[in-house]
N, C-alpha and C positions, 0 to 999 in steps of 0.2 A: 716332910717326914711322912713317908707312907705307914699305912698299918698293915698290919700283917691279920689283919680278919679277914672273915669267910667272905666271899663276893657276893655283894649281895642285888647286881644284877642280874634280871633269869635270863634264861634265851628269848623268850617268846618278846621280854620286853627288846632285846638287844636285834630281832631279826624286825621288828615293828620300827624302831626307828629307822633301821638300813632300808627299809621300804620306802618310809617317810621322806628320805633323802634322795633317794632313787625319785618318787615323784617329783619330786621340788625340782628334781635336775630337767626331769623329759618336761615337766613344764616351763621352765623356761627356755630351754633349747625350742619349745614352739614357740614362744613369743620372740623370741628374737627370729626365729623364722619369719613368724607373720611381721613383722616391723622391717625385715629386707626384703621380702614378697615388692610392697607398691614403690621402694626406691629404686628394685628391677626394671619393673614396668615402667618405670618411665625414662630408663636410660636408654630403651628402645622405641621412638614413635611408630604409631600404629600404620600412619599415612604417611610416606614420605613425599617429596617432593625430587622429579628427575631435575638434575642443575642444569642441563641446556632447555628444553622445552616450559621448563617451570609446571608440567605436568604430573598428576598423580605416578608416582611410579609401579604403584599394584595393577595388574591386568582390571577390566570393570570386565568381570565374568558376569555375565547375565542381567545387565543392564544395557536398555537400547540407546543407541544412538539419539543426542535431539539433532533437531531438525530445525533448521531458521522458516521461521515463519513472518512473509512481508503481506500484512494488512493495508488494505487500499483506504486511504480516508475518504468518509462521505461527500465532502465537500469536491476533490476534485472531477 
């Protein structure tokens, strides 16, 4: 049975709540952002591996080359 009285909630109370709800919403739309952010990143490795060579498949930009280095034992 509704009443037929005066309303008796104001605006300021009724645009405070629509805010209230408004935030509640952009915060969780971040948290569910941040909670599919690291299950992203990991459906992407960072290193991959080439399947023929079993080598890194990223260029090594600005890293040198090693170099085999053969040490003579004292003994011989």
């Amino acid at each position: 049975m509704a009443s037929s009285g005066k309303k008796k909630t104001t605006m300021a109370k009724l645009t405070r709540e629509s805010k209230l709800r408004e935030r509640r919403l952009d915060k969780q739309a971040k948290k569910d952002a941040r909670r599919q952010a690291p299950a992203d990143s990991s459906d992407r490795p960072d290193d991959t591996l080439d399947p023929v060579t079993g080598e890194s498949a990223l260029p090594d930009v600005g890293q040198p080359a090693l170099e085999t280095v053969a040490q003579a034992h004292p003994d011989a």
